[in-house]
C-alpha positions in Angstrom: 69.9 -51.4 -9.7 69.9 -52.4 -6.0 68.7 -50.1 -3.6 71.5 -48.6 -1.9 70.7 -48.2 2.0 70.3 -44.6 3.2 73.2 -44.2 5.6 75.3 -44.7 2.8 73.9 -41.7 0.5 75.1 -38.0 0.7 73.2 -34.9 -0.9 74.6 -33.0 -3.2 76.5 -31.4 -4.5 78.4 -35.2 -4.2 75.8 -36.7 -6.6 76.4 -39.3 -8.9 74.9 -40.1 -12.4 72.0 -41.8 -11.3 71.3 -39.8 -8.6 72.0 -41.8 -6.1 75.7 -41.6 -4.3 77.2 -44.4 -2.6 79.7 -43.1 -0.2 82.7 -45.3 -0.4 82.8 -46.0 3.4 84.5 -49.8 3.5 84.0 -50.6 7.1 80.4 -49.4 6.5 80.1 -51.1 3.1 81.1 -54.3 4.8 78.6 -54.7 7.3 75.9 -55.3 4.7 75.0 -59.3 4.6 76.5 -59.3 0.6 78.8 -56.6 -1.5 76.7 -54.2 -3.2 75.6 -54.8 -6.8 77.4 -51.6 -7.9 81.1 -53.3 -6.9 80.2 -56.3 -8.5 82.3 -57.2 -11.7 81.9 -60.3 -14.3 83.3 -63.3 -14.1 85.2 -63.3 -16.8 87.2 -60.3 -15.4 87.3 -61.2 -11.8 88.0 -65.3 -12.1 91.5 -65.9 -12.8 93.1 -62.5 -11.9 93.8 -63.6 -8.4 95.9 -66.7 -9.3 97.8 -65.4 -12.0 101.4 -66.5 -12.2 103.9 -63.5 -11.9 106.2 -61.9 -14.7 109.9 -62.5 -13.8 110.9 -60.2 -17.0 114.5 -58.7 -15.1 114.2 -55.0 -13.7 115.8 -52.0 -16.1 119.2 -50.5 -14.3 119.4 -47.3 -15.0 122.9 -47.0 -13.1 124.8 -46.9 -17.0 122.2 -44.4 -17.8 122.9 -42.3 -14.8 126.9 -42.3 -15.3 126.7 -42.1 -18.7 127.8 -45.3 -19.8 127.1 -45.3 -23.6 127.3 -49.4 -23.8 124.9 -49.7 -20.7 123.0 -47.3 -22.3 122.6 -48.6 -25.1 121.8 -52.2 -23.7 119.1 -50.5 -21.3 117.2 -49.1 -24.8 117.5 -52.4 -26.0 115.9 -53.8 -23.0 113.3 -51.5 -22.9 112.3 -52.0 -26.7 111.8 -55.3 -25.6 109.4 -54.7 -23.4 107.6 -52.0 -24.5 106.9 -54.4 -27.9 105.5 -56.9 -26.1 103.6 -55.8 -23.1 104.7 -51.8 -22.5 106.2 -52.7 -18.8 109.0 -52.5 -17.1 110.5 -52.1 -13.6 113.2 -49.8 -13.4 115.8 -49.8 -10.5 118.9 -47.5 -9.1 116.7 -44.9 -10.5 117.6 -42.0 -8.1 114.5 -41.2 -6.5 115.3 -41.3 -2.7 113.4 -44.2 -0.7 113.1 -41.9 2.3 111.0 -39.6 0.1 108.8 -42.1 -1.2 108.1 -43.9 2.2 107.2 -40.2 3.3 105.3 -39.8 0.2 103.2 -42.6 1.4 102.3 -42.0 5.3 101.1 -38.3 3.8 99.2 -40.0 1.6 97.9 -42.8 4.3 97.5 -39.5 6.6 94.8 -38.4 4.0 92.9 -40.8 3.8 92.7 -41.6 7.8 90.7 -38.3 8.2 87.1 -38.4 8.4 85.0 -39.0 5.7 83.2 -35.8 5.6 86.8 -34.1 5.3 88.0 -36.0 2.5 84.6 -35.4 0.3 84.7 -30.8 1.5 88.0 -32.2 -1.3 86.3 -33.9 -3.8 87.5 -34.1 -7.4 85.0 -32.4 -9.5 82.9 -33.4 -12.4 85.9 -33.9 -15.6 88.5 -32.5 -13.0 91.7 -34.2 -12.5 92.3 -33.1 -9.1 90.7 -34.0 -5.6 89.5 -37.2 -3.7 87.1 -40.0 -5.8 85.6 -43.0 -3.8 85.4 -45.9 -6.0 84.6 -43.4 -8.8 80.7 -43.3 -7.3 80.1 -39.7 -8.6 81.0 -40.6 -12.4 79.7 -44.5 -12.7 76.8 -46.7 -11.1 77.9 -50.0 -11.8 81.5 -52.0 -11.7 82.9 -49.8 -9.2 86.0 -49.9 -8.0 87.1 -51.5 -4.7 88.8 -47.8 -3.8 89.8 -44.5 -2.3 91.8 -42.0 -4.8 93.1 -38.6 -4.0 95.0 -36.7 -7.1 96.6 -33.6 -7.5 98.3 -31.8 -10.7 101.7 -30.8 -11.2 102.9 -28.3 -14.2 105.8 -29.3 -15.6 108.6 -26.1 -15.3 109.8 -25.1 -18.5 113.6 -25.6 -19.4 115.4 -24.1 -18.3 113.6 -24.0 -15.0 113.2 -21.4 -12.7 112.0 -21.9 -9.1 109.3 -24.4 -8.8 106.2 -23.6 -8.9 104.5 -24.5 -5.8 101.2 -25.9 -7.3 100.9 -28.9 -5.0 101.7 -27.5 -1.9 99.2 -25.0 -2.2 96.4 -26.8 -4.0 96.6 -29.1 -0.2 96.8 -26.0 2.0 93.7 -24.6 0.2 91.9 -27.9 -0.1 92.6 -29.7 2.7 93.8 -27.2 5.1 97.2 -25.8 6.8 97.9 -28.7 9.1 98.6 -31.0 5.8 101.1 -28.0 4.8 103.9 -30.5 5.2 102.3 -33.1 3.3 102.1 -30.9 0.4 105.7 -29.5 0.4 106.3 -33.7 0.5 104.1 -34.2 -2.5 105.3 -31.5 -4.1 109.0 -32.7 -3.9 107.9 -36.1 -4.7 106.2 -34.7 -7.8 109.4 -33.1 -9.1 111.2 -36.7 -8.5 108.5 -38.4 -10.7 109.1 -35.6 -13.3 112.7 -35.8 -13.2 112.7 -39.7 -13.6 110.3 -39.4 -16.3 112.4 -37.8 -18.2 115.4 -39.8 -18.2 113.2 -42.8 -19.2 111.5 -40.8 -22.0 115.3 -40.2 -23.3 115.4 -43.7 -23.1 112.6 -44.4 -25.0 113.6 -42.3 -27.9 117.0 -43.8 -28.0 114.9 -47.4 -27.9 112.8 -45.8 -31.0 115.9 -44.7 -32.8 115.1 -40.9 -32.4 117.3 -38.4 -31.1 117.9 -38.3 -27.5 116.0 -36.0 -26.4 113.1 -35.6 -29.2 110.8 -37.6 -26.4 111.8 -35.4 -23.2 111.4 -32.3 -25.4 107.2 -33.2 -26.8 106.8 -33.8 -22.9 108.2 -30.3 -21.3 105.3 -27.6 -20.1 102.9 -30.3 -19.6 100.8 -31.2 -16.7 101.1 -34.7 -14.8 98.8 -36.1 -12.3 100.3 -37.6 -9.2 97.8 -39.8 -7.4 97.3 -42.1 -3.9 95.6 -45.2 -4.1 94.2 -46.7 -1.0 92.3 -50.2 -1.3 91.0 -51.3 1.4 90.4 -55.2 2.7 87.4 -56.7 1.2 86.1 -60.0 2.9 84.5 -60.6 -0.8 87.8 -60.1 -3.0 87.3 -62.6 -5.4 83.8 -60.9 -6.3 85.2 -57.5 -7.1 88.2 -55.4 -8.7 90.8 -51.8 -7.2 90.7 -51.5 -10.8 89.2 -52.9 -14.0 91.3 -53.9 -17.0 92.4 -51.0 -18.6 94.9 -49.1 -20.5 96.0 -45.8 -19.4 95.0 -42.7 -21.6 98.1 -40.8 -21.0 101.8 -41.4 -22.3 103.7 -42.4 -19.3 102.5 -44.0 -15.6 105.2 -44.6 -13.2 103.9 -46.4 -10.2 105.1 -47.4 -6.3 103.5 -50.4 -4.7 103.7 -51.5 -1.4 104.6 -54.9 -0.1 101.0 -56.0 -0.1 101.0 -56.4 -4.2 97.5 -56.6 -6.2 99.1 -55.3 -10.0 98.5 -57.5 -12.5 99.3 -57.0 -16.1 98.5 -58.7 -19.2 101.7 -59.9 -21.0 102.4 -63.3 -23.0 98.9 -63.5 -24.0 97.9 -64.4 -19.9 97.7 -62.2 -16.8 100.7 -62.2 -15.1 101.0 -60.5 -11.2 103.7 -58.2 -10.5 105.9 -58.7 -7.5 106.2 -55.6 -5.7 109.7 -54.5 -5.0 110.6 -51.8 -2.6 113.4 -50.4 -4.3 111.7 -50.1 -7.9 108.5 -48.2 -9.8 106.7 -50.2 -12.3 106.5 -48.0 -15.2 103.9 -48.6 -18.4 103.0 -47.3 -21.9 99.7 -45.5 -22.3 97.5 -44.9 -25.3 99.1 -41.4 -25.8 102.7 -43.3 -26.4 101.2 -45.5 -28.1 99.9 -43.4 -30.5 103.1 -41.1 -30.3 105.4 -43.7 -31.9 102.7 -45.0 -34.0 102.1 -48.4 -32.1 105.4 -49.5 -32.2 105.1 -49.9 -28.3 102.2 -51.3 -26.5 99.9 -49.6 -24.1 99.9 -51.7 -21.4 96.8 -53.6 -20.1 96.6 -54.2 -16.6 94.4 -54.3 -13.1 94.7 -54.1 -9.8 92.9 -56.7 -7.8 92.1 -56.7 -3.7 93.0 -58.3 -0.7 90.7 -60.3 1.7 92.8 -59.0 4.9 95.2 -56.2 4.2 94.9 -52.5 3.1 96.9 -52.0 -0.3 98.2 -48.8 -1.2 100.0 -47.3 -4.2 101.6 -44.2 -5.8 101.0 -43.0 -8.9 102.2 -40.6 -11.2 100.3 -40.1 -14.9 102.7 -37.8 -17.4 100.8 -35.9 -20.1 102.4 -33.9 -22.8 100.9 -30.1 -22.8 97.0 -30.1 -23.7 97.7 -28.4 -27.0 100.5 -30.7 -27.5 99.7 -32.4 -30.7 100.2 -36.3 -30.9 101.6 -36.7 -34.2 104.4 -40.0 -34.5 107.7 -38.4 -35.5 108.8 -38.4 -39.3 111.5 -41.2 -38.5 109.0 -43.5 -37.3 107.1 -42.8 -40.6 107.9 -43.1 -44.4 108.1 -45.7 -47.2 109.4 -48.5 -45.1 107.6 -47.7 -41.7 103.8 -49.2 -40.9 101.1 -47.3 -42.5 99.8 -44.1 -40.1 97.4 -46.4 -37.2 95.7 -42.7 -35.6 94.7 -39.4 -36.6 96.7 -36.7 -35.2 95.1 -35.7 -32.1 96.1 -33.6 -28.6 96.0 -34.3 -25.2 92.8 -32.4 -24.2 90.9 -34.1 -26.6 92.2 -37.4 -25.1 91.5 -36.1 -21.6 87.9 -34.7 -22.4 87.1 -38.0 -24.1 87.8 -40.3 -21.0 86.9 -37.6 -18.5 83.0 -36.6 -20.2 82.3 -39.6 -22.6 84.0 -42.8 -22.0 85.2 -45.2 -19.6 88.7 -46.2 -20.0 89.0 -49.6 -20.9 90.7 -52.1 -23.0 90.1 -50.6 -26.3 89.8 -47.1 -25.1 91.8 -45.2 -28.2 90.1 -47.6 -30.9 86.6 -45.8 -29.5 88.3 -42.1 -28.8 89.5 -42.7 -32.9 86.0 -43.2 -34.5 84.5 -40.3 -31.3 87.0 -38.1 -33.2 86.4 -38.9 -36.5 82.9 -38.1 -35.7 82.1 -35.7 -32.5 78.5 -36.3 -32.8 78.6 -39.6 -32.6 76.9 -40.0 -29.0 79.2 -42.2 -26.5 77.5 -42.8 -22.9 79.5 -44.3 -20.1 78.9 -48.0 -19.3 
């Protein structure tokens, strides 16, 4: 590996693997005469990614949904069957979520990550946590990193019927990154409950797409605990050399995402990568492996990446929905029988999911075939690529 220069190390306890720790500092990072080895990616992932055409597929209205139109509904389910069989995207508009609380959702998060370095790591997520700041993922990988700031918090789903929130956000940001962000957390914390809220409504969707009842989806995915996140890529003068992200699926059931104007998502659909126009007034919402596994394949998890810009920041919003950790993924009975596809996965929960990616395995492209034979066989020895 190359040697990494010395002003760009930290001592622990922000040590990585390979005991080294390359600080993600991009203004610093760019000074050096060529990218660092460790952001490098193949060819084969990096060459066409930039150029790829976009995906026009129409957004999903959920205005029938909303108002209870049982036609529009009905079309919407059909709409998102569609989807969801071929790639597991869609874009969703007239969803409810107030644009004035996403905008603000994104200056607290841009406030973040505008504070001094040494501020943002006294935050930093720990080893298999789910919650604090990463940059470019130094302290769990040593090569392919990703061109990237992260900063993630957790938010418990309240049981129905809900009683006052629990302010889990707000005070995880007050305690980690100190009283003056107070506001930002009481923002994150109602845009949290706006995710959770939306999530919902498309999971009824989804089981009305499957054929189940209404709310059998919603139901598996009360009392769990979701993972909003801030993305913040910076410009790169060597875009085309690197990746935000590498191609992946997401281990979870459910990712709803905000992108700015500046764009970078790229998806995988009609057997080519296709770039997703970002739209203002929409979230880009995918399949992940747990869902995939939940309705027994019948939807896709979708495969996507996120590539950088040569001249502009690019910043996103994400929020990852998890059923409970004990929750057991097991398809329901409709979607099984004499005249449904054989079982494709063992019944499994979330944790074990979670530990998997978080302890043994880099998500990737083929992350649940891997987490299905690590399961089969715990002792089985994965190592991190």
């Amino acid at each position: 590996m190359e040697s990494i220069s010395p002003s760009l190390l930290l001592t622990p306890p922000f040590q990585s693997k390979n005991g080294l720790n390359l600080v993600f500092d991009a203004s610093l990072l760019q000074q050096q005469p060529n990218l660092p080895t460790q952001f490098l990616w193949p060819h084969e992932d990096t060459s066409y990614a930039a150029a790829a055409d976009e995906l026009n597929d129409p957004p999903v209205d959920l205005a029938g949904f909303f108002h209870g139109d049982r036609h529009l509904i009905n079309s919407t389910a059909a709409q998102i069957r569609t989807a969801c069989s071929n790639h597991g995207f869609f874009q969703v508009v007239n969803h409810g979520v107030d644009l004035a609380l996403v905008r603000a959702a994104h200056q607290h998060m841009d406030a973040f990550f505008s504070l001094p370095l040494a501020r943002k790591l006294a935050v930093g997520r720990q080893p298999g946590g789910l919650r604090g700041y990463s940059g470019a993922h130094a302290d769990r990988f040593s090569s392919k990193l990703p061109w990237k700031e992260t900063f993630s918090v957790t938010y418990k789903h309240a049981p129905a019927p809900a009683p006052a929130p629990a302010l889990d956000v707000v005070n995880y940001i007050k305690r980690g990154v100190g009283q003056d962000f107070e506001e930002s957390g009481y923002v994150l914390q109602r845009y949290c409950e706006a995710m959770h809220e939306l999530s919902m409504a498309i999971f009824e969707l989804l089981a009305i797409s499957l054929g189940l009842e209404r709310l059998q989806c919603r139901e598996f995915f009360e009392g769990g605990c979701s993972v909003m996140r801030g993305n913040n890529y910076p410009p790169c003068k060597e875009a085309g050399l690197t990746l935000g992200t590498g191609p992946h699926s997401d281990p979870n059931a459910l990712t709803l995402l905000h992108q700015d104007e500046v764009g970078g998502l790229v998806i995988f659909a009609d057997n080519k990568w296709r770039a997703i126009r970002p739209c203002r007034e929409a979230f880009v919402v995918n399949i992940g492996d747990t869902f995939m596994a939940l309705c027994n394949g019948r939807y896709k998890s979708c495969l996507h990446r996120a590539v950088v810009n040569k001249e502009r920041v690019r910043r996103s919003l994400v929020f990852f929905v998890n059923p409970n950790e004990d929750k057991v993924v097991r398809p329901p009975g409709r979607l099984l029988g004499p005249t449904a596809p054989a079982r494709l996965y063992p019944d499994f929960t979330w944790s074990d999911l979670r530990d998997f990616t978080q302890n043994h395995y880099r998500a990737d492209t083929r992350t649940l075939q891997h987490f299905v034979s690590w399961l089969s066989n715990k002792t089985q020895h994965y190592s991190l690529p």
